[in-house]
N, C-alpha and C positions, 0 to 999 in steps of 0.2 A: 504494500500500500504506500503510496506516496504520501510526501511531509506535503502538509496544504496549509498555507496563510491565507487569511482572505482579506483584502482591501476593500471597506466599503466606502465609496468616496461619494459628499456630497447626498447622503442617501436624508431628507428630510422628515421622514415618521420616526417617533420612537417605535412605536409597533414595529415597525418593519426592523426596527436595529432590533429590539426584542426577540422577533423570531428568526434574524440572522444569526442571534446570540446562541438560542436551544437549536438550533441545526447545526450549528457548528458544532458545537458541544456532543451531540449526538452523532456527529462524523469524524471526532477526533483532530479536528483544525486546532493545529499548534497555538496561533494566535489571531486574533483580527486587529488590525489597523483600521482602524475608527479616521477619517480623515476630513481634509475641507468642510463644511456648516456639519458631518453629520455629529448628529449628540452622540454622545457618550454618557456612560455612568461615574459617578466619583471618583477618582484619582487621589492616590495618597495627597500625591502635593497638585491642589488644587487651584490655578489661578481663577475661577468664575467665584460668582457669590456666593456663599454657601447655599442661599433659597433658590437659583440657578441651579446647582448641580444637586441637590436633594429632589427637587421637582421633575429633572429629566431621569434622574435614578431611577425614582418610585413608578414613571411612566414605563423604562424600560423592564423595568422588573413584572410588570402586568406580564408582557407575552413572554417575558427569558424565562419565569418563574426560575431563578436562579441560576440561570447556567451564565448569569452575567459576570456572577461571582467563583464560577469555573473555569473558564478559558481568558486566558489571559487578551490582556488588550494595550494598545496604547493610543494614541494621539497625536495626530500630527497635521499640521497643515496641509502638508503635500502630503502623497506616498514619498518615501524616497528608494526608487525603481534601484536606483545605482547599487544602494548597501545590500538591497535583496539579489539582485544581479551578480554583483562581489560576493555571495553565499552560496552561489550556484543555485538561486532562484529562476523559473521560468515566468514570464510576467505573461499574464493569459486572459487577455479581457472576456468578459461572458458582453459582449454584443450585438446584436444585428448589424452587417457589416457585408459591404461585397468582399473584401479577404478572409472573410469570417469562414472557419470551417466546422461540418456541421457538428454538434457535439456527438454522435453515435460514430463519427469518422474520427476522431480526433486518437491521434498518438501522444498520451499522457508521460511527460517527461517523469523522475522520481520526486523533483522538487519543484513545488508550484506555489504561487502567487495569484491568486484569483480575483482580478479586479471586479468591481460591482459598480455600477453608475447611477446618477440622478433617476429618482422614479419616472418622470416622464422623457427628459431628454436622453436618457442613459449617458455614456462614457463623452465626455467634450475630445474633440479632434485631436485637441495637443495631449492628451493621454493616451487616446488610441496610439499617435505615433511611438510612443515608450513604448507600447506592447512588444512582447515576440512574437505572440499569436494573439488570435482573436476566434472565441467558438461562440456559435450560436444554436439555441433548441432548437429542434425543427417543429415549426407551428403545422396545423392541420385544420384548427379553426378560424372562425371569421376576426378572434381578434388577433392584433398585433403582436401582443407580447404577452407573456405573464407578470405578475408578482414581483419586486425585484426581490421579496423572501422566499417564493415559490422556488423561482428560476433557479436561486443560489441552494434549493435542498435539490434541487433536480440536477445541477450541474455535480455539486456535491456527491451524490452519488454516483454517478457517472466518472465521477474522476479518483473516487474512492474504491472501485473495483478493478 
C-alpha cells in the first residue's frame, strides 16, 4: 500500500474538511495539509483567536467525529510541492482535466501526494502546473463532479489498493 498525504487546498466547508478528516483516517493517510482559506482544527500554537479556532474545531468535529484528533495535520499557506517532491512524493491532482488520466487507469507510484481543490472551481491552473499527474473519476451521470469528500474517499480507495 502506498504512503498517501492529502493536500486539501482552498476546500471552504468545514463539513467537507470533517469528512476529509474520517476518510483519511479510515484509509490510513499519513497526514493532511490543510492549506490556503481551508479551516482547520486547533493547532498547539495557534495564531487565530481563540473563538476562531474553537468555532471551526467544534464545526469540524460534527462530520470527523474525531478522527480530527487522529491523523495528523498541519497548515500552510501554500502546499509546498518542493519539500514533498524532495521526499520522493508524487504530486497527483484528483481533477477534471484534459491530461487528467482516468483514475481506474492510473499507475499508483509508492508515494503520493493527493491534491484536493476548491469545491466548485477545483485545482487553480498554477497548481495544476506543480502536479506530476493529474487523475480524474470517471462520471457516468448527468452531473459534473462529485463531492470534493466523496471524490477524495473514492480516489482514496483507488489509490489504497
Amino acid at each position: 500500500m502506498p504512503e498517501i498525504i492529502v493536500i486539501a487546498h482552498n476546500i471552504r466547508s468545514t463539513h467537507n474538511i470533517g469528512s476529509i478528516f474520517r476518510t483519511c483516517e479510515g484509509f490510513g493517510v499519513s497526514k493532511i495539509i490543510l492549506s490556503g482559506y481551508s479551516p482547520y482544527p486547533r493547532l498547539a500554537v495557534d495564531s487565530r483567536l481563540p473563538h476562531i479556532s474553537e468555532k471551526l474545531t467544534l464545526q469540524i468535529h460534527k462530520t470527523a467525529l474525531g478522527a480530527e484528533t487522529m491523523v495528523p495535520f498541519e497548515h500552510q499557506e501554500m502546499p509546498d510541492f518542493q519539500s514533498l517532491k524532495s521526499a520522493g512524493y508524487t504530486i497527483i491532482g484528483l481533477e477534471q482535466d484534459k491530461r487528467s488520466t482516468m483514475l481506474n487507469n492510473y499507475k499508483k507510484p509508492n508515494k503520493i501526494a493527493l491534491l484536493l481543490g476548491e469545491e466548485v472551481h477545483g485545482i487553480t491552473n498554477d497548481l495544476l502546473d506543480d502536479c506530476d499527474d493529474l487523475i480524474e473519476i470517471p462520471m457516468v451521470g448527468k452531473k459534473e463532479s462529485f463531492n470534493v469528500s466523496v471524490a477524495t474517499g473514492i480516489a482514496l480507495y483507488q489509490l489504497s489498493i
